[in-house]
N, C-alpha and C positions, 0 to 999 in steps of 0.2 A: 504494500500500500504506500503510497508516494507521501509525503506530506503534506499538500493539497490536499488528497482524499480525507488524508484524516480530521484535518481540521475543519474541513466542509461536514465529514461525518457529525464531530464532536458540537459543532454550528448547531448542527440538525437537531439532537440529541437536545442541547440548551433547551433549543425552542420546543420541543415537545414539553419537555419540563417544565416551562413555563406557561406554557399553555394550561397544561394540566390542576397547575396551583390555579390560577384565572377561575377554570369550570368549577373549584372546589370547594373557593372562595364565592361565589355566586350562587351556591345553592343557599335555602333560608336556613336558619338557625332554627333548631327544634324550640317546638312551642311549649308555651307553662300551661300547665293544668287551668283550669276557669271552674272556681268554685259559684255556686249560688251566695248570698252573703242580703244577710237583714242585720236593720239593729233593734236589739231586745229593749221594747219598755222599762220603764227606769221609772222608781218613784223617791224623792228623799225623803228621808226619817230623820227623825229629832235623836239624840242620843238616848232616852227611856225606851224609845221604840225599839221593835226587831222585827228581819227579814220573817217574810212567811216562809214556809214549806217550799212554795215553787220558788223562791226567789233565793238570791247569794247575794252576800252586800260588796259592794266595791265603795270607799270610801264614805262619803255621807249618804249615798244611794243604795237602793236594793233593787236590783236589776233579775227580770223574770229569768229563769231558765230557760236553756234552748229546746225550741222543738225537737222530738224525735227526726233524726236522720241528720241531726246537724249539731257543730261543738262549739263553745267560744275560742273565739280567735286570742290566744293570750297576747297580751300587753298592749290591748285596740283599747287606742283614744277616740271614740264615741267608743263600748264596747259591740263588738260584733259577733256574730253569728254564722257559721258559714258551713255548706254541707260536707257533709263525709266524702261522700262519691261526686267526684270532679264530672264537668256538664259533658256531653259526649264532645269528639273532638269535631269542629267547624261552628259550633254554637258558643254566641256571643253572651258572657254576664250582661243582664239588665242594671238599669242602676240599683242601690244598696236603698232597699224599702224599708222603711220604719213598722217595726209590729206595731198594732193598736189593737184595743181590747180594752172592758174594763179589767180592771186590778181590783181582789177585794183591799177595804179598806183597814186598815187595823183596829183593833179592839178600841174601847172609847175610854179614852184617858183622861184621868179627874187631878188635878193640882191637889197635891199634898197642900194647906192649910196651916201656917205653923202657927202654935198655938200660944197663947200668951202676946202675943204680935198685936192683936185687935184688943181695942173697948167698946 
């Protein structure tokens, strides 16, 4: 092989290579999962108060638990809600809807009185 050939060979050879990075580079990047996502009803409570049964308190609030088929998203500022099983693939999340519902309301609380205080 002359040296001409080779380095026409070796030319040849680059440009394949490059080419090759180019198609590989161009293809998409794999997609994220697309969960469903609500945010859970929230009521605050005074500090004598407490969360109900369905509810968990996050700071001054007691925030309802999540629906069956769905977990809170930890450390979501509004908190969130989002399903287990990701939406199939080509389907877009809607926007992030608010639950509404009523909430019952807590037991009815009567001010302790202190006594000696009045005439």
């Amino acid at each position: 092989m002359t040296p001409f050939a080779r380095s026409l060979a070796l030319l040849a050879g680059l440009c394949l290579a490059a080419q090759a990075d180019a198609v590989l580079a161009q293809q998409a990047p794999p997609q994220k999962a697309v969960h469903d996502q609500y945010e859970p009803s929230k009521v605050r409570r005074t500090r004598l108060q407490e969360c109900l049964r369905d509810e968990e308190p996050a700071g001054a609030y007691c925030i309802k638990l999540c629906q069956k088929g769905y977990q809170l998203v930890p450390k979501s500022d509004p908190p969130r809600c989002r399903s287990i099983e990701p939406l199939p693939p080509g389907q877009l999340g809607g926007p992030i809807r608010k639950e509404t519902g009523a909430q019952a309301k807590p037991s009815d609380f009567k001010p302790r009185t202190l006594s000696g205080g009045e005439k």
